[in-house]
C-alpha positions as CSV (number, residue, x, y, z in Angstrom):
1,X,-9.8,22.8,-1.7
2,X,-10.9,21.1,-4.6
3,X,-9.2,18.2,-6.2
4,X,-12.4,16.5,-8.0
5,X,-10.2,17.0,-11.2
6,X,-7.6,14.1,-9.5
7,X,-10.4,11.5,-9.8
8,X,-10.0,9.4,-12.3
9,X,-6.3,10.1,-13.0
10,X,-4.8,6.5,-13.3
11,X,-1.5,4.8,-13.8
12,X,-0.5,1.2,-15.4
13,X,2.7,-0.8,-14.9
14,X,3.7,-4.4,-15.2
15,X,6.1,-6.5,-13.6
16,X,6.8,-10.5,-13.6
17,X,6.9,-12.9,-10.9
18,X,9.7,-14.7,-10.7
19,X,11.5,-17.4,-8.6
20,X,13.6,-15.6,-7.1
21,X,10.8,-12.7,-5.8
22,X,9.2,-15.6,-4.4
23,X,11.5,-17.3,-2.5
24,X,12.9,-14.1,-1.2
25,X,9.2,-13.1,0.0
26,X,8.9,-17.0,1.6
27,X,12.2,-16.4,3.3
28,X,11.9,-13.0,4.5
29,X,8.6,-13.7,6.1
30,X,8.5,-17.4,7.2
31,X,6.9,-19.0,8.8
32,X,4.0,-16.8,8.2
33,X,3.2,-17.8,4.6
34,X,0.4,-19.9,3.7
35,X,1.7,-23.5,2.9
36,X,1.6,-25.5,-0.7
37,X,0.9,-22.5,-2.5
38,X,3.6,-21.6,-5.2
39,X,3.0,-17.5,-4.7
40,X,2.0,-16.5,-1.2
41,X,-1.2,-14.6,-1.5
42,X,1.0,-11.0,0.1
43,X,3.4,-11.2,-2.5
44,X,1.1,-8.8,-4.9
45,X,2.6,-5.8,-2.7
46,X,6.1,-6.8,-4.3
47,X,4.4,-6.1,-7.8
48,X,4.9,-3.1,-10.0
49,X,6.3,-0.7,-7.4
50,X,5.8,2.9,-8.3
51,X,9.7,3.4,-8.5
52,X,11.3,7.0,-9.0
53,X,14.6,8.6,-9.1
54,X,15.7,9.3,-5.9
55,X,15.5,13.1,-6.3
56,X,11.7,12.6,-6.6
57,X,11.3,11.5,-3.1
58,X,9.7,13.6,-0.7
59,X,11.0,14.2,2.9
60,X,8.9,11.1,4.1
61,X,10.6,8.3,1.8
62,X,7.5,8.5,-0.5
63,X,7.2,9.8,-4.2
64,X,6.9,13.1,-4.1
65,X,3.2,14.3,-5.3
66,X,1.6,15.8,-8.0
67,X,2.8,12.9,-10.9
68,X,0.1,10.2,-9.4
69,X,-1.3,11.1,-6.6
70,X,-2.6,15.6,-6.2
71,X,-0.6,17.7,-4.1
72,X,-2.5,17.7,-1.1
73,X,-1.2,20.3,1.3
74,X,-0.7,18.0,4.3
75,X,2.9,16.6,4.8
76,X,2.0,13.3,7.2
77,X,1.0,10.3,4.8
78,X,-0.4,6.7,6.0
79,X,-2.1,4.0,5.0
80,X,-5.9,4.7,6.9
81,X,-6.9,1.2,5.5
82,X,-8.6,-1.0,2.4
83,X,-10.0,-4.3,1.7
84,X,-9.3,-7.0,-1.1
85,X,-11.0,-9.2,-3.1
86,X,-9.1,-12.1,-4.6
87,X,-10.7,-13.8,-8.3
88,X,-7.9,-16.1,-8.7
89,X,-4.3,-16.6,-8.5
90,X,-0.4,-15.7,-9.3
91,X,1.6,-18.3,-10.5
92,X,5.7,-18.2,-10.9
93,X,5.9,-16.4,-14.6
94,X,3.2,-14.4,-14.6
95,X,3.0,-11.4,-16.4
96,X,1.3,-8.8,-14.5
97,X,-0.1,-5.4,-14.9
98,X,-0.8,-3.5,-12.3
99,X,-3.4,-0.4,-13.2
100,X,-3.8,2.0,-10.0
101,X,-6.9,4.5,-10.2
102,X,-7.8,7.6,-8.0
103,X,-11.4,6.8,-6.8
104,X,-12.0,9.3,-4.6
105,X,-10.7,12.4,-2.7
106,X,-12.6,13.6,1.0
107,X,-11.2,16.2,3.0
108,X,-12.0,16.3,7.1
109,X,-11.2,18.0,10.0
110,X,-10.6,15.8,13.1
111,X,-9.9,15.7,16.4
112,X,-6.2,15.6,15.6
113,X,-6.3,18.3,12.9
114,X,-7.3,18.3,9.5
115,X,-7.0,15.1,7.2
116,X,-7.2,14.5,3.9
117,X,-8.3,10.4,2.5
118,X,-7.5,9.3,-0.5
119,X,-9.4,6.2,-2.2
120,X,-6.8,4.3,-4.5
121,X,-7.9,1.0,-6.6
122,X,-4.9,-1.6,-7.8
123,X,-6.1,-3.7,-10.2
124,X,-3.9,-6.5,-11.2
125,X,-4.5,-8.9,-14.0
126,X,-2.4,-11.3,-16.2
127,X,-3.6,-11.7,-19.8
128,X,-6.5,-9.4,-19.2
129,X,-7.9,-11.8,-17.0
130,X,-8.3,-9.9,-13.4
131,X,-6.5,-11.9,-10.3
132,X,-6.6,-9.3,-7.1
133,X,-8.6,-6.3,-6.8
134,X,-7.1,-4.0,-3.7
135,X,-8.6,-0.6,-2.2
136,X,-6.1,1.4,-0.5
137,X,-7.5,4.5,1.9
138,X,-4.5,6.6,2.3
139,X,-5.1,9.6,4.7
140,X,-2.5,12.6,4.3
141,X,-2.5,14.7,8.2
142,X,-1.6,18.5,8.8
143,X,2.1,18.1,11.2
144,X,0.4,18.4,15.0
145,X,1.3,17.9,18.3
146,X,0.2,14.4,19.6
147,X,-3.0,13.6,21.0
148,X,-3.5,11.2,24.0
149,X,-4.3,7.5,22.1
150,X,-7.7,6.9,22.2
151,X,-9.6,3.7,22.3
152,X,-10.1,1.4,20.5
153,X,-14.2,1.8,18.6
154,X,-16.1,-0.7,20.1
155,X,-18.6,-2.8,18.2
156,X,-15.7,-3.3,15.5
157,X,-16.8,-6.2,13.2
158,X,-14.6,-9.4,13.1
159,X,-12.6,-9.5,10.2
160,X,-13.2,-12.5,8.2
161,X,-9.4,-13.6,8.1
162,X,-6.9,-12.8,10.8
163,X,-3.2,-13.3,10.5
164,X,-0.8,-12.1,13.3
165,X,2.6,-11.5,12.2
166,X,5.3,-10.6,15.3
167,X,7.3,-7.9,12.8
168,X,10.9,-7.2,14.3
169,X,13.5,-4.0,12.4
170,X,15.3,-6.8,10.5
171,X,11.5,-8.3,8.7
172,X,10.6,-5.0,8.5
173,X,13.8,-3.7,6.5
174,X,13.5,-7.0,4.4
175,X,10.0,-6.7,3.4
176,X,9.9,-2.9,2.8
177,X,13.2,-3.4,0.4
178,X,11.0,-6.6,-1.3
179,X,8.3,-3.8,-1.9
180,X,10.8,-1.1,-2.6
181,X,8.9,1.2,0.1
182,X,10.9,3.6,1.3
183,X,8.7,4.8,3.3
184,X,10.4,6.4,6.5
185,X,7.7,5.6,9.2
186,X,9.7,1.8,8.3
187,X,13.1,2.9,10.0
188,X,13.2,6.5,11.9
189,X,9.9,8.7,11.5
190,X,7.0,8.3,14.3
């Protein structure tokens, strides 16, 4: 399969920060934002959510593909990952665009089937000034029957930052509706 032609393909949208995002991001998941600052460092997921018609979802809660992201031919979708690099940051009024770039498209075959990952860059800037860079690895699995879980790799590196956050069904329903993610994996999919 060859989707090479996907690389590249890129999308823009803006969105504004406002009060009221803000304090409903505090709210929703205090006490776990960082104190003193005006816009928690997380609220950038809240930002310029790729937002469709209803009628455009797929089965999984997600936009259905081949406007953004390629049709890849595997149904099970999931973030695999990413990293972030922060140059500055949001303030309350901010106009913000939010440009969102295919970097890369690998296909493998696993011990639970074959996967697909797909390299995403958000970009967000206010007055052309970049704030937030963020990769997203998104890997997209055939529908098989559950493996055993497997252990954890060893020799993991430590991650620079940690942050432990004890999610219950009621944060979760209020963050995913603060990032409009409809993702179903949120409320009734494994």
């Amino acid at each position: 399969m060859d989707f090479s032609s996907w690389i590249g393909n890129s999308v823009t949208r803006q969105d504004t920060i406002n009060k009221r995002m803000v304090d409903h991001f505090k709210d929703s998941l205090a006490p776990h934002c960082f104190a003193g600052q005006p816009v928690p460092p997380g609220l950038f997921w809240c930002l310029a959510p790729d937002v469709v018609a209803a009628d455009q979802l797929g089965s999984d809660g997600h936009p259905k593909l081949g406007g953004f992201l390629p049709e890849i031919p595997y149904e099970r979708r999931m973030w695999a990952g990413g990293w972030l690099e922060f140059y500055g940051q949001f303030a309350i009024g901010d106009e913000v665009q939010k440009t969102s770039r295919i970097d890369d498209i690998t296909f493998k075959s696993g011990r639970s089937g074959n996967l697909c990952f797909v390299a995403i860059m958000h970009e967000f800037s206010v007055a052309e000034r970049l704030i937030l860079r963020e990769r997203h690895d998104v890997v997209y699995r055939e529908i098989v029957t559950p493996a055993s879980p497997q252990p954890a790799p060893a020799n993991e590196p430590a991650p620079a930052h940690r942050w432990h956050v004890d999610a219950n069904p009621v944060m979760l329903f209020r963050y995913s509706a603060l990032t409009f993610n409809g993702h179903r994996i949120h409320y009734d999919l494994p």
